[in-house]
MIKE-780757 format. One record per residue (C-alpha): x negated, y, z negated; residue number from 1; residue in three letters. Coordinates in pm, whole numbers, m for minus. Layout:
<recs>
east, north, up, pos, code
X, Y, Z, NUM, ALA
...
</recs>
This chain:
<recs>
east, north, up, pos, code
0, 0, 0, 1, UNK
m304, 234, m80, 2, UNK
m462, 169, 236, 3, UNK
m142, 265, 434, 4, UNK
m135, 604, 245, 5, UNK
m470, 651, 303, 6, UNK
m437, 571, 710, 7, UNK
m98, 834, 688, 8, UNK
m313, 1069, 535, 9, UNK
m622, 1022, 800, 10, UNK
m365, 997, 1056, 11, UNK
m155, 1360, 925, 12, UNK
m567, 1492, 900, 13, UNK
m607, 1416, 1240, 14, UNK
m323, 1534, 1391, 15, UNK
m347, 1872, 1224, 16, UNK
m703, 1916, 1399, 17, UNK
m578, 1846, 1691, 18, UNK
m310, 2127, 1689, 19, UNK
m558, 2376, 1513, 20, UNK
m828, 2297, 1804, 21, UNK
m499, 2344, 2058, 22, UNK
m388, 2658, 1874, 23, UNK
m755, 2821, 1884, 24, UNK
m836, 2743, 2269, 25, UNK
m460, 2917, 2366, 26, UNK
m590, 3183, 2130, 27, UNK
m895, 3251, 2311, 28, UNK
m746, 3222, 2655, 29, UNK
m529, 3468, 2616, 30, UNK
m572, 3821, 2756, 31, UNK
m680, 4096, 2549, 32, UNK
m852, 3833, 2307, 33, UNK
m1248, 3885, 2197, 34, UNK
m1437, 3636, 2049, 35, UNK
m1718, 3738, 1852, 36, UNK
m2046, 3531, 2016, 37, UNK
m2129, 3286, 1745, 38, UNK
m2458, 3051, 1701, 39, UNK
m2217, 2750, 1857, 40, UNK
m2093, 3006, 2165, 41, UNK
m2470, 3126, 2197, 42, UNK
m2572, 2802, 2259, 43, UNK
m2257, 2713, 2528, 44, UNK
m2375, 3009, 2695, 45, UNK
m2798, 2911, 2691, 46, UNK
m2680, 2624, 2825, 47, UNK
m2472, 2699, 3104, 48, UNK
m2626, 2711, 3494, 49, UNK
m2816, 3009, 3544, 50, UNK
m2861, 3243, 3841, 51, UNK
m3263, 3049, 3906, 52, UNK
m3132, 2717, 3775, 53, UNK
m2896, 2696, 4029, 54, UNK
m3069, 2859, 4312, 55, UNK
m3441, 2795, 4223, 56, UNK
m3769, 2925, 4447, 57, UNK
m3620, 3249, 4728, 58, UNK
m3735, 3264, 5018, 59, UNK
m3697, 3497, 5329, 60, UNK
m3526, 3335, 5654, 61, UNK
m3474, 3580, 5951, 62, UNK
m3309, 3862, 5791, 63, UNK
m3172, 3663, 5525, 64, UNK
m3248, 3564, 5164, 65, UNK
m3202, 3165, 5073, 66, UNK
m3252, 3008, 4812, 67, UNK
m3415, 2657, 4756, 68, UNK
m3147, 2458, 4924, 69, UNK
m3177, 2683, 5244, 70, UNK
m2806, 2860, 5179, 71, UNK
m2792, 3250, 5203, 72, UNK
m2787, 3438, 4830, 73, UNK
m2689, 3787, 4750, 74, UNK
m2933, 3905, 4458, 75, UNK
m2769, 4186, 4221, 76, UNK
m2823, 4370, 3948, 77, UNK
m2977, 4709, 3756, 78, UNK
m3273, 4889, 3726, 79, UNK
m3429, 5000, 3444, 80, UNK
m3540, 5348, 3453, 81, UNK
m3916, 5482, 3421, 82, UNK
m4030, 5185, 3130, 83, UNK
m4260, 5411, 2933, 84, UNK
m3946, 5688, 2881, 85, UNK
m3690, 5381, 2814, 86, UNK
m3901, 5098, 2690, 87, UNK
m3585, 4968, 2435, 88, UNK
m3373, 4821, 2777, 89, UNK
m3653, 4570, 2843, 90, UNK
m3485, 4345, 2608, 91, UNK
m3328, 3976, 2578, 92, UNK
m3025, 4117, 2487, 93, UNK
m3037, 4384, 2694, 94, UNK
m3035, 4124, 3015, 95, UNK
m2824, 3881, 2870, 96, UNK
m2549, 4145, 2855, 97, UNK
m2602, 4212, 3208, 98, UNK
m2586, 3837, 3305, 99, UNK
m2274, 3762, 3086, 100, UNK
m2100, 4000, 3092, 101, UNK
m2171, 4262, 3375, 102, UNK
m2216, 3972, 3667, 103, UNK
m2559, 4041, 3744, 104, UNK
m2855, 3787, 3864, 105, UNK
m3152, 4007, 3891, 106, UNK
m3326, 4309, 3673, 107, UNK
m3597, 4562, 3831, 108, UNK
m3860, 4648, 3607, 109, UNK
m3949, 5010, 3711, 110, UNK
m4351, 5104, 3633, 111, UNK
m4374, 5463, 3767, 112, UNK
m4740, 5533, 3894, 113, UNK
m4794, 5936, 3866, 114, UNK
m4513, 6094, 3708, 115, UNK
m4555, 6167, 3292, 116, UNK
m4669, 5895, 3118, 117, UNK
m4699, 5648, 3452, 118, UNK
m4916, 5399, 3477, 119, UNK
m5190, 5569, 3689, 120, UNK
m5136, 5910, 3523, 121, UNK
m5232, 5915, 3132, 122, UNK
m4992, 5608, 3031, 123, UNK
m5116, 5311, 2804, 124, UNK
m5147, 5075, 3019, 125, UNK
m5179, 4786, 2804, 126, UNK
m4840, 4876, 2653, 127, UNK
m4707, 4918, 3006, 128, UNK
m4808, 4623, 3110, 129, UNK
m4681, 4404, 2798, 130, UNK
m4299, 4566, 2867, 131, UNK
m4353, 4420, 3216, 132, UNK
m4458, 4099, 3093, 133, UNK
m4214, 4113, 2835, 134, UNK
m3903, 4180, 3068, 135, UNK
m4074, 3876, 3331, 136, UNK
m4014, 3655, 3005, 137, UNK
m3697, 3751, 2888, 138, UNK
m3548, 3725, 3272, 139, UNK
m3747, 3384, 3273, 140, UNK
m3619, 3293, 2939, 141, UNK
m3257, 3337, 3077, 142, UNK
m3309, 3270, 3435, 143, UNK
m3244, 3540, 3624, 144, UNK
m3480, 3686, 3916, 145, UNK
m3675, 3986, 3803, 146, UNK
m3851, 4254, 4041, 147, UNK
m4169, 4371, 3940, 148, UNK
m4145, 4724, 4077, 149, UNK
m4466, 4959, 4145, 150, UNK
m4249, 5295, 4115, 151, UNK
m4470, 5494, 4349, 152, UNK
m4300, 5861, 4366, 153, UNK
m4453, 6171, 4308, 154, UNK
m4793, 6000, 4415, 155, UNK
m4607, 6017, 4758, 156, UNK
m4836, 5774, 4949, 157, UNK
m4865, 5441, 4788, 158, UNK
m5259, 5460, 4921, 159, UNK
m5338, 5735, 4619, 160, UNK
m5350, 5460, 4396, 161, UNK
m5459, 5157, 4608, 162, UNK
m5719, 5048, 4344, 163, UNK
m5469, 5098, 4043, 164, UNK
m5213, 4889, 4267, 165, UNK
m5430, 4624, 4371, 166, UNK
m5583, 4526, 4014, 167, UNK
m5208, 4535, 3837, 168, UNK
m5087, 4315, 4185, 169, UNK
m5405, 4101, 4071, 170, UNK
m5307, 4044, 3763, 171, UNK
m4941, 3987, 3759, 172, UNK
m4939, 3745, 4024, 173, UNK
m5205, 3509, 3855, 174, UNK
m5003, 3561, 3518, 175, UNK
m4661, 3451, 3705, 176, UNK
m4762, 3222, 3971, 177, UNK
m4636, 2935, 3872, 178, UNK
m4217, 3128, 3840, 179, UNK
m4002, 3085, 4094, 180, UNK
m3813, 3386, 3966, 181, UNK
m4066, 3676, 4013, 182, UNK
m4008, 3934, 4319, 183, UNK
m4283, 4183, 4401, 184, UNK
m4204, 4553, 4521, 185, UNK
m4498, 4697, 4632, 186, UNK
m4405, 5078, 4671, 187, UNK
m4113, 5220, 4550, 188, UNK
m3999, 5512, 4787, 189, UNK
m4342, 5644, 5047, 190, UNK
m4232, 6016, 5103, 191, UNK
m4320, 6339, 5186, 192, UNK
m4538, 6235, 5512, 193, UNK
m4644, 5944, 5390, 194, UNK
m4654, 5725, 5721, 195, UNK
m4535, 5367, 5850, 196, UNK
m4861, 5343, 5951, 197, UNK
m5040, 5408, 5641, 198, UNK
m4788, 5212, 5432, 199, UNK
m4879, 4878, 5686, 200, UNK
m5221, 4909, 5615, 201, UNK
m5180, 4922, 5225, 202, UNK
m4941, 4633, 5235, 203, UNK
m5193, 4460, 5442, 204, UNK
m5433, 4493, 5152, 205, UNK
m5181, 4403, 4864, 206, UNK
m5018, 4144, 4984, 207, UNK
m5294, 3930, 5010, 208, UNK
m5409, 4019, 4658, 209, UNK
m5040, 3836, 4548, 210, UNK
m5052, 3551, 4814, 211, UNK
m5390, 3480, 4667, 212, UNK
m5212, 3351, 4353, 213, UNK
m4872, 3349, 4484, 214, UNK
m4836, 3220, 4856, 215, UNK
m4464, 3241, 4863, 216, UNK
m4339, 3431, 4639, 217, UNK
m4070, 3761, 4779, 218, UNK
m4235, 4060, 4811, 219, UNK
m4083, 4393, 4911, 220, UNK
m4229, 4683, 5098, 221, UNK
m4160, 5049, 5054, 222, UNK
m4034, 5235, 5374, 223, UNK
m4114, 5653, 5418, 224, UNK
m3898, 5880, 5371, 225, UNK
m3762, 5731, 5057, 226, UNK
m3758, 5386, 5166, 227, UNK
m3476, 5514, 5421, 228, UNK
m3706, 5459, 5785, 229, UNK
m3637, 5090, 5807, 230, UNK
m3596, 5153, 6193, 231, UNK
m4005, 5202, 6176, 232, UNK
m4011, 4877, 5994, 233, UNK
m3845, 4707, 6277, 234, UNK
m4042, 4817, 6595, 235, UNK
m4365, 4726, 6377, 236, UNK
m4342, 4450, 6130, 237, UNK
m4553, 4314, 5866, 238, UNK
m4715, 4001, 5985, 239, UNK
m4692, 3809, 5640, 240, UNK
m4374, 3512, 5585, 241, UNK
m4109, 3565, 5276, 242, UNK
m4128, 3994, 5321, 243, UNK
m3845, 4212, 5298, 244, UNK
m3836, 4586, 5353, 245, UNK
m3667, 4858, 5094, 246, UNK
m3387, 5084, 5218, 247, UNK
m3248, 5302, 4909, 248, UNK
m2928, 5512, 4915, 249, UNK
m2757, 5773, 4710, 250, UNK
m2366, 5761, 4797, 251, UNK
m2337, 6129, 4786, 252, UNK
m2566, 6217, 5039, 253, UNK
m2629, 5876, 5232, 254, UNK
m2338, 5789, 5467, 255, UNK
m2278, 5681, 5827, 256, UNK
m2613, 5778, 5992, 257, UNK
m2810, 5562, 5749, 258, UNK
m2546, 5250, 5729, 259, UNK
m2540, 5297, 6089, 260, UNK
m2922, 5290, 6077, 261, UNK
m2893, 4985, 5821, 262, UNK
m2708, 4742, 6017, 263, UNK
m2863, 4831, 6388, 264, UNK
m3195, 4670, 6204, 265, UNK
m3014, 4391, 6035, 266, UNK
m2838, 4275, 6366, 267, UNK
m3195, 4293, 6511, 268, UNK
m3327, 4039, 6271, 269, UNK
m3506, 4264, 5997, 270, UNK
m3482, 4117, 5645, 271, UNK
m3343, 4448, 5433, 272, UNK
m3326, 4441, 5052, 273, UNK
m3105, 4698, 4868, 274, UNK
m3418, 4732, 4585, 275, UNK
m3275, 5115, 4457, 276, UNK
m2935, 5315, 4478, 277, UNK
m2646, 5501, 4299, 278, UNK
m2300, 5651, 4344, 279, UNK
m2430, 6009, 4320, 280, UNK
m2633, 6219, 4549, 281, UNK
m3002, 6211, 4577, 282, UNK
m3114, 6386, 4292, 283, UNK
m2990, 6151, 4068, 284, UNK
m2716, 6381, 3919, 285, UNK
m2449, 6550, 4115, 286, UNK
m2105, 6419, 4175, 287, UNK
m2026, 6042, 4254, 288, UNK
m1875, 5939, 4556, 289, UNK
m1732, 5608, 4484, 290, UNK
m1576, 5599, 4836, 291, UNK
m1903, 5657, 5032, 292, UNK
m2029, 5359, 4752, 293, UNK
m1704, 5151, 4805, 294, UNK
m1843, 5189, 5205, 295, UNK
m2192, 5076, 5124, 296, UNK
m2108, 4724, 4923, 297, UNK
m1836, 4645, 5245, 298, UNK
m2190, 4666, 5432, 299, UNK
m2374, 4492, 5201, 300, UNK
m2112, 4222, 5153, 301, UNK
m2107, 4150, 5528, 302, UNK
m2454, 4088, 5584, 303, UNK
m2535, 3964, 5229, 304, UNK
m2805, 4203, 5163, 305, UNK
m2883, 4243, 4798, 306, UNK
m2888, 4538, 4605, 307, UNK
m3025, 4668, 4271, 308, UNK
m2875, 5004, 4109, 309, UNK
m2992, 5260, 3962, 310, UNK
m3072, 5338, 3647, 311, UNK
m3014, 5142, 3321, 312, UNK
m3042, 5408, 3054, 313, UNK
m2862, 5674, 2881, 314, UNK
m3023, 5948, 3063, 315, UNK
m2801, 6278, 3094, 316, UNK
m2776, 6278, 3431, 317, UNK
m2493, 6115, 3659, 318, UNK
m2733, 5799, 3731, 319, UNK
m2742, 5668, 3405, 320, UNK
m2513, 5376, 3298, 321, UNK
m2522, 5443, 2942, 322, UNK
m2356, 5778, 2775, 323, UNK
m2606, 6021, 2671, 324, UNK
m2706, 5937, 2261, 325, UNK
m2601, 5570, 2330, 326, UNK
m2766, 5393, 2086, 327, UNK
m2684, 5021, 2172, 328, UNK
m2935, 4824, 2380, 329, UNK
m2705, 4590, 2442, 330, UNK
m2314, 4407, 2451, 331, UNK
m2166, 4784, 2536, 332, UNK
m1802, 4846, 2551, 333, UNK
m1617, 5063, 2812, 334, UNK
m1657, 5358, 2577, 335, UNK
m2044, 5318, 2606, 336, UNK
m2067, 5344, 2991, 337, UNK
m2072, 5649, 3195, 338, UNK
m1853, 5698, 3500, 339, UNK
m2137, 5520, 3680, 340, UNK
m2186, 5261, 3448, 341, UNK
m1799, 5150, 3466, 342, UNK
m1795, 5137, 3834, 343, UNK
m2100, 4944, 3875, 344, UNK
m1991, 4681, 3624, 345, UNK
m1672, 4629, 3812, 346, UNK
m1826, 4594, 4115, 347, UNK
m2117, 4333, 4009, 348, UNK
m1803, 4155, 3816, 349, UNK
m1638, 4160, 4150, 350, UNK
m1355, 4296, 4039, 351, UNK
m1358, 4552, 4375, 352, UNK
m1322, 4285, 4597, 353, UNK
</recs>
């Protein structure tokens, strides 16, 4: 008689788990619900297929970029800004926010050469290049891709600082060799007369400097006039496998002429990669045009060309994805994002489609 209570009780025990496990899973499916990300949810999430698990080693295929299985991938994500102003983004939270929650597969880790502070103009750069290594490991860590980006700018002609470039190209690529996830950008935006010409020849000395240690790892070249002549690109290519050229835009002042531009090289079999751009003009600040951007991600979904935005950081400028005297690093809410920063998480969420 014992035993049958005791199997009723096991048996009531039992079923009320059940309807308590059935209860909480209808809880958390329905909308408007947030969990709070526990240790057991961390670990659901660590373990689910990343971005690299599932696509593995990138390579460059006419003027497409595959992944290990051959099939066509669309790389996207943000930017940090200038790493020795805003070293506290290049964090594991940081990107694991932006893989989870915003959509994205791919950070940029922007080392600016000449401006204040830049790596070939006063900056540490032992510290500098620790936050690069640093954001490699935490991208590695959760396996997303991860550009290393040599943020030439006010240097103008990525040739000032060949030496500089060449030793930190050196360098990195031994250090990351052996990652299928690292992307190299070579030079940022060439400008200000800075020639096809002269930007070929510099590539033709870096390049090798990474293949050395690297032989097929993605690397992306720098264009002039802010990475926007990709027609000079075209008529004279690199001679080097698994190389993409940069073409940035800025919605407010980038329209037709340069999406017209855009896809006359892409239907001519040049491989184009979206490394830099934002809703707002130019400068960085100015008024967004989300209907010039809308226009530029219809592009960039029909040829699958991937594209990196600008700039993670709470910046007071229109750029920025982060409110000004945002203090959180990572797991933002809506409140926390600029106008920018709310458009450009719906749109890597793919909720514009």
């Amino acid at each position: 008689m014992k035993d049958r209570k005791r199997d009723r009780k096991a048996l009531r025990k039992t079923g009320m788990a059940a309807f308590m496990a059935l209860l909480t899973a209808l809880t958390l499916c329905m909308p408007g619900t947030v969990q709070a990300a526990g240790p057991h949810m961390q670990a659901a999430e660590d373990e689910a297929p990343t971005p690299v698990g599932a696509h593995g080693a990138l390579r460059v295929n006419g003027p497409d970029l595959v992944d290990a299985k051959g099939e066509k991938i669309q790389l996207k994500g943000m930017s940090t800004h200038g790493l020795s102003w805003f070293p506290r983004y290049v964090d594991k939270e940081t990107f694991r926010t932006l893989r989870d929650d915003w959509g994205a597969n791919c950070v940029r880790l922007a080392l600016y050469t000449d401006e204040y502070n830049g790596y070939c103009s006063g900056g540490n750069k032992e510290e500098l290049k620790n936050l690069v290594n640093n954001g490699v490991s935490y991208a590695t860590d959760l396996g997303m891709y991860v550009i290393v980006d040599w943020h030439v700018l006010n240097d103008r002609d990525p040739n000032v600082h060949k030496g500089e470039a060449l030793a930190f190209f050196d360098e990195m690529a031994e250090k990351w060799k052996d990652h299928d996830n690292v992307i190299y950008e070579i030079c940022n935006e060439p400008n200000s007369g800075a020639t096809w010409e002269g930007i070929r020849a510099y590539a033709g000395e870096v390049i090798p400097v990474i293949r050395k240690h690297d032989p097929d790892a993605v690397i992306i070249v720098g264009t002039p006039t802010w990475s926007q002549d990709i027609d000079q690109a075209l008529a004279s290519p690199l001679e080097f496998d698994n190389v993409m050229y940069a073409l940035h835009f800025y919605a407010g002042t980038h329209t037709d002429w340069l999406r017209d531009r855009c896809e006359k090289c892409v239907e001519k079999g040049l491989p184009v990669f979206i490394s830099e751009f934002g809703m707002c003009d130019a400068s960085g600040s100015g008024a967004n045009n989300f209907e010039q951007a809308a226009r530029w991600m219809e592009l960039a979904k029909k040829w699958n060309l991937s594209y990196i935005c600008w700039n993670l950081a709470d910046k007071n400028e229109t750029s920025s994805v982060l409110k000004p005297g945002c203090t959180k690093v990572s797991r933002w809410t809506e409140g926390d994002l600029s106008e920018s920063g709310q458009w450009i998480r719906r749109q890597l969420r793919g909720e514009h489609d």
